[in-house]
Chimera marker file (.cmm) of the C-alpha trace (Angstrom):
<marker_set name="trace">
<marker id="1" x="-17.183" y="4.388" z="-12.998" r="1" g="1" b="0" radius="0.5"/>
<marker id="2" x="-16.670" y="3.212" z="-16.642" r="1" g="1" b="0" radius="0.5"/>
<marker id="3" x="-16.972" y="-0.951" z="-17.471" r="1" g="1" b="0" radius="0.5"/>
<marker id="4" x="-14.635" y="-2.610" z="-20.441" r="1" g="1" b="0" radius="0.5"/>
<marker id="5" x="-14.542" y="-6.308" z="-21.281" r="1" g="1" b="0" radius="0.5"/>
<marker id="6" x="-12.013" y="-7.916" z="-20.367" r="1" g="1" b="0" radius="0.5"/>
<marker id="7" x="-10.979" y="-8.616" z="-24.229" r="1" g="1" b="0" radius="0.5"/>
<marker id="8" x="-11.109" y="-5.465" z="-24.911" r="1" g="1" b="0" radius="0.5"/>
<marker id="9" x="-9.216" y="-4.439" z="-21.807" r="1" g="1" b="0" radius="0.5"/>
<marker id="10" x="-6.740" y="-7.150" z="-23.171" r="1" g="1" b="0" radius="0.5"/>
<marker id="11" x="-6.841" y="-5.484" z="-26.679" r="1" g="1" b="0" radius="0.5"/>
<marker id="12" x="-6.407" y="-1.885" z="-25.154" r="1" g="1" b="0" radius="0.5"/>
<marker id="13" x="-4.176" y="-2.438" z="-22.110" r="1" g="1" b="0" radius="0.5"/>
<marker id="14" x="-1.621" y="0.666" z="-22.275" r="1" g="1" b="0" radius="0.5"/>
<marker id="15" x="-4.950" y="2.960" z="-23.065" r="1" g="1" b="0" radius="0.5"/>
<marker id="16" x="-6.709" y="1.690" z="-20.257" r="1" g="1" b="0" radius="0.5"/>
<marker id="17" x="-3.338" y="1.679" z="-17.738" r="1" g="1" b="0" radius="0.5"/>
<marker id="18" x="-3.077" y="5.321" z="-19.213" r="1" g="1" b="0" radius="0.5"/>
<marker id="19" x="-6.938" y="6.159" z="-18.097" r="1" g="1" b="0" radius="0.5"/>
<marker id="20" x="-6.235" y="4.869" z="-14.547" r="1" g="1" b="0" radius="0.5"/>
<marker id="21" x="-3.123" y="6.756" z="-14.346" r="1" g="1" b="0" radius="0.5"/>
<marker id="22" x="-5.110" y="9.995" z="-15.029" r="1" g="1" b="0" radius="0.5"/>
<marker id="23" x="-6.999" y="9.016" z="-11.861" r="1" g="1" b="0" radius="0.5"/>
<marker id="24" x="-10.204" y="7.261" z="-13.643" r="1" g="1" b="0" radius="0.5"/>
<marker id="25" x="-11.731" y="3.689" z="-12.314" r="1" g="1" b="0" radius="0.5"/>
<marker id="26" x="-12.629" y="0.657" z="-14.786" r="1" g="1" b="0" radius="0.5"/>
<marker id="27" x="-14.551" y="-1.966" z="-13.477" r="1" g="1" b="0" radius="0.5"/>
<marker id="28" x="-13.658" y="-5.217" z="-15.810" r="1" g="1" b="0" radius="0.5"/>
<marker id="29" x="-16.832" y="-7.459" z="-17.245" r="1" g="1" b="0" radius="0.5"/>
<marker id="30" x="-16.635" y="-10.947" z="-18.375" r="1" g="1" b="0" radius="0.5"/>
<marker id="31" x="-19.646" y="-11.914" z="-20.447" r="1" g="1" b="0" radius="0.5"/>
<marker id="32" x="-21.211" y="-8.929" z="-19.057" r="1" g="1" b="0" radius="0.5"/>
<marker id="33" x="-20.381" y="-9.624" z="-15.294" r="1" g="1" b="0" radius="0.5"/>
<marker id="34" x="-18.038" y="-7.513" z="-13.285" r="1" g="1" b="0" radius="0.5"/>
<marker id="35" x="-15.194" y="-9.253" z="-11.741" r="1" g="1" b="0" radius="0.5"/>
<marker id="36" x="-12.699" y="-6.862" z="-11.523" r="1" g="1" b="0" radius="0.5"/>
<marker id="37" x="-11.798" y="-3.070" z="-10.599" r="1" g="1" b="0" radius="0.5"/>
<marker id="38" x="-8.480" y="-1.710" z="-11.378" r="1" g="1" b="0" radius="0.5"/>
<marker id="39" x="-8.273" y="2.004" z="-9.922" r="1" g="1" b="0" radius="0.5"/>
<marker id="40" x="-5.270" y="4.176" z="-9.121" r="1" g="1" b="0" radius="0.5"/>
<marker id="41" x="-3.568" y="3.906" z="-6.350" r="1" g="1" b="0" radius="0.5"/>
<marker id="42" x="-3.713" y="7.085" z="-3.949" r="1" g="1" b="0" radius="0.5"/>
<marker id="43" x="-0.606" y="8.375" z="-2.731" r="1" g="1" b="0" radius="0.5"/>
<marker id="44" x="-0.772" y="9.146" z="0.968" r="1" g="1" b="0" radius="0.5"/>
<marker id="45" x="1.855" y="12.063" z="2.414" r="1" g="1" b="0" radius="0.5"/>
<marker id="46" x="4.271" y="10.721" z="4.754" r="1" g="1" b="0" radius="0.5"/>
<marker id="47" x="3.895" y="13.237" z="7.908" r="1" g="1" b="0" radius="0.5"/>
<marker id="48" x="6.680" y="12.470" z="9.783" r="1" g="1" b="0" radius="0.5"/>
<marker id="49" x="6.431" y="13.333" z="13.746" r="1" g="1" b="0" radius="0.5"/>
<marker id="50" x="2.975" y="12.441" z="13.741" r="1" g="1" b="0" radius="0.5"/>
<marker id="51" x="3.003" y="10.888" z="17.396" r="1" g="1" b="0" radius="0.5"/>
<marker id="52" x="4.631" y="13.523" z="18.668" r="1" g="1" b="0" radius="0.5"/>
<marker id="53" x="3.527" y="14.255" z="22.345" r="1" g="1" b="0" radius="0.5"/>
<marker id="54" x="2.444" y="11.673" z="22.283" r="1" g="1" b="0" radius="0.5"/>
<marker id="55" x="4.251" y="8.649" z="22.887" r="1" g="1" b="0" radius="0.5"/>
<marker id="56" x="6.582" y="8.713" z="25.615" r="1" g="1" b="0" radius="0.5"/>
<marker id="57" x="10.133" y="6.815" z="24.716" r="1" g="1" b="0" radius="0.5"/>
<marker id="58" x="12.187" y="6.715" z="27.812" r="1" g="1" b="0" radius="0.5"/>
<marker id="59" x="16.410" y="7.287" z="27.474" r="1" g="1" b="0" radius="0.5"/>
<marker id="60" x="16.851" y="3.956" z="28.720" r="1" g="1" b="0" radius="0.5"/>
<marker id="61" x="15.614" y="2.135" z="25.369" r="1" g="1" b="0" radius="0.5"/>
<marker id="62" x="18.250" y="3.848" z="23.584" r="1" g="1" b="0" radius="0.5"/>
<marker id="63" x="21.071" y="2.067" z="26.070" r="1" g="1" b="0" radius="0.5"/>
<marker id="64" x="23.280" y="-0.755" z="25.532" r="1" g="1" b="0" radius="0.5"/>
<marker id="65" x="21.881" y="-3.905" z="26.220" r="1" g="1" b="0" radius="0.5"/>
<marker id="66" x="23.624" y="-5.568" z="29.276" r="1" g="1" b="0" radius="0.5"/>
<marker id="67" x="25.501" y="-9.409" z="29.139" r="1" g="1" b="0" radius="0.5"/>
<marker id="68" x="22.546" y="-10.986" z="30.544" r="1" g="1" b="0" radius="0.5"/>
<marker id="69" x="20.177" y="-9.571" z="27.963" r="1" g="1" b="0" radius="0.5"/>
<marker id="70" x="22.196" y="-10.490" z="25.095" r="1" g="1" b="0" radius="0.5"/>
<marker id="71" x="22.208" y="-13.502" z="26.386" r="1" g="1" b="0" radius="0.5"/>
<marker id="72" x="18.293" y="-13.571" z="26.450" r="1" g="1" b="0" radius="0.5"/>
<marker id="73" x="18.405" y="-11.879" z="23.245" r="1" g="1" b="0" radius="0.5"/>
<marker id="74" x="20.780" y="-14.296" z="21.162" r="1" g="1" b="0" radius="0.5"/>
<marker id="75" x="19.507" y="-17.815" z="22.718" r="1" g="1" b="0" radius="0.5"/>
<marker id="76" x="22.012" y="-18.329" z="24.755" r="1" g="1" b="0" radius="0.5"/>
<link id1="1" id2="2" r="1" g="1" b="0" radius="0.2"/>
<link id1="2" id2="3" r="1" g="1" b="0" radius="0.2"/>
<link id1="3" id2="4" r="1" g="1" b="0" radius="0.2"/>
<link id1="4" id2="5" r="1" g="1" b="0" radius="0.2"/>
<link id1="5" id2="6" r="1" g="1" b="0" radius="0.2"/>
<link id1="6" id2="7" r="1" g="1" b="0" radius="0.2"/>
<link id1="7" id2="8" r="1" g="1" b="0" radius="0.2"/>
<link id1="8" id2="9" r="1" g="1" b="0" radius="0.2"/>
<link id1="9" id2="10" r="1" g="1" b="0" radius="0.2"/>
<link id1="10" id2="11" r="1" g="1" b="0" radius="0.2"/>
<link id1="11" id2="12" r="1" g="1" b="0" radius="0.2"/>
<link id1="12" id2="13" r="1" g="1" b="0" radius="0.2"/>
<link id1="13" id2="14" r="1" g="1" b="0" radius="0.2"/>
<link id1="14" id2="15" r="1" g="1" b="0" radius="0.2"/>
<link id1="15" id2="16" r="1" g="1" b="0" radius="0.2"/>
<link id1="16" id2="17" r="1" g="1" b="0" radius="0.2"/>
<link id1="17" id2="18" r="1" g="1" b="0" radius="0.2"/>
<link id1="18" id2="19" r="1" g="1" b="0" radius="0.2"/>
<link id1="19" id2="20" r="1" g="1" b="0" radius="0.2"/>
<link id1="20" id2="21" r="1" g="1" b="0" radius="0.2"/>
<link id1="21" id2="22" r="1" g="1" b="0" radius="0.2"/>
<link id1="22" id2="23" r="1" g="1" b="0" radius="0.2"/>
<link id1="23" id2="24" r="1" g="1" b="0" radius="0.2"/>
<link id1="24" id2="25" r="1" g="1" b="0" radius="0.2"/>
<link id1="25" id2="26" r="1" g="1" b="0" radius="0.2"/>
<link id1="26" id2="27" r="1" g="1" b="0" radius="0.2"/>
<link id1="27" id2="28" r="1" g="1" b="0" radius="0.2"/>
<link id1="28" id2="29" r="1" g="1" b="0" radius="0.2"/>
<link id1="29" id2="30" r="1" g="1" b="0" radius="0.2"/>
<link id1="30" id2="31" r="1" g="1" b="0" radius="0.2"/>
<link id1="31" id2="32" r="1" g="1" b="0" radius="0.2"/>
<link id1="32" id2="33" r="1" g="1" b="0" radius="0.2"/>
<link id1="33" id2="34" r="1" g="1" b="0" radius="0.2"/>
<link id1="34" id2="35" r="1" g="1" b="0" radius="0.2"/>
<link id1="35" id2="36" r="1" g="1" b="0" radius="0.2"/>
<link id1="36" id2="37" r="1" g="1" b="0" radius="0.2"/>
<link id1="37" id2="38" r="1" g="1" b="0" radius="0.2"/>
<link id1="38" id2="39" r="1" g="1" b="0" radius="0.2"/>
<link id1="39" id2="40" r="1" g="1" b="0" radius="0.2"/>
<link id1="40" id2="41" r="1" g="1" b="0" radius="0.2"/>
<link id1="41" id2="42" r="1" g="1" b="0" radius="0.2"/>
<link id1="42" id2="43" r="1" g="1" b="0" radius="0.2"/>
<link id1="43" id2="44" r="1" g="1" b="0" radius="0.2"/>
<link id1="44" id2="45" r="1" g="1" b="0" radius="0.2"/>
<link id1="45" id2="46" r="1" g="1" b="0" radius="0.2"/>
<link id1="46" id2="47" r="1" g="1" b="0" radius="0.2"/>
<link id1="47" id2="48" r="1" g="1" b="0" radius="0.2"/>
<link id1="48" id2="49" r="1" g="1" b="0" radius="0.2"/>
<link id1="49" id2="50" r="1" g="1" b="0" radius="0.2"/>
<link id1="50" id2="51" r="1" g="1" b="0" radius="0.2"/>
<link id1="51" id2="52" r="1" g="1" b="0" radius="0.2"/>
<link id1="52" id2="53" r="1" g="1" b="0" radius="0.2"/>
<link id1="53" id2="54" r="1" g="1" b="0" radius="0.2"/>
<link id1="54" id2="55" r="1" g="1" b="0" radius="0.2"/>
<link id1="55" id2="56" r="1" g="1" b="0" radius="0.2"/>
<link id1="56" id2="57" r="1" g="1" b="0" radius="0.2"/>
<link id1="57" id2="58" r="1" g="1" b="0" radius="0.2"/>
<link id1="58" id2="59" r="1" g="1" b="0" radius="0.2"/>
<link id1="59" id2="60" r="1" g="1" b="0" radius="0.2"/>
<link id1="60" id2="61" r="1" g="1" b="0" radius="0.2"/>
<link id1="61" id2="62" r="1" g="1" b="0" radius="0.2"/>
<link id1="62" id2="63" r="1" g="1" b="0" radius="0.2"/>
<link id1="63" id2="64" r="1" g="1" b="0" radius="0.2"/>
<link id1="64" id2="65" r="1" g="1" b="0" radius="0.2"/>
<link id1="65" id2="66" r="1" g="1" b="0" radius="0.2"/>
<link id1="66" id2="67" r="1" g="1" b="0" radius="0.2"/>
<link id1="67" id2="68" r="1" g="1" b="0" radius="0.2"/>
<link id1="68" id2="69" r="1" g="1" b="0" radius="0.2"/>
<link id1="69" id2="70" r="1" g="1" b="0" radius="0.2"/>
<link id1="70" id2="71" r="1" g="1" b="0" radius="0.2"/>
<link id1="71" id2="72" r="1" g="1" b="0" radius="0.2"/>
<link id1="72" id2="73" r="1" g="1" b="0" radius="0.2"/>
<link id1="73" id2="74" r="1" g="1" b="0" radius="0.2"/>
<link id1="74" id2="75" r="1" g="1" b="0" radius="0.2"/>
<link id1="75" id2="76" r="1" g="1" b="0" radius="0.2"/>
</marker_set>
């Protein structure tokens, strides 16, 4: 992990943004202290059916709600 002061990070922004967006971390010093990190940001795949098997969803959540649970539902 590379360090750059935070005037020079200032001075050198679209460099630096470039660096992290090649997948490098900076950690950012002022008067030779870290106080920052700027890193990229991973990217995690969306896997879609991941619960399934797993969760059971039963027909009846998918029907029509009935007068008295509207009711419930709305407040009134």
């Amino acid at each position: 992990m590379n360090s750059i002061d935070v005037q020079d990070w200032l001075r050198r922004f679209n460099e630096v943004l470039a660096r992290v967006e090649t997948g490098e971390t900076l950690t950012i010093m002022r008067n030779g202290v870290v106080f920052a990190e700027i890193r990229p940001l991973t990217q995690q795949p969306v896997k879609l059916g991941a619960f399934e098997g797993e969760i059971d969803v039963p027909d009846s959540a998918f029907a029509p709600l009935t007068p008295a649970e509207m009711k419930v539902w709305y407040g009134e």
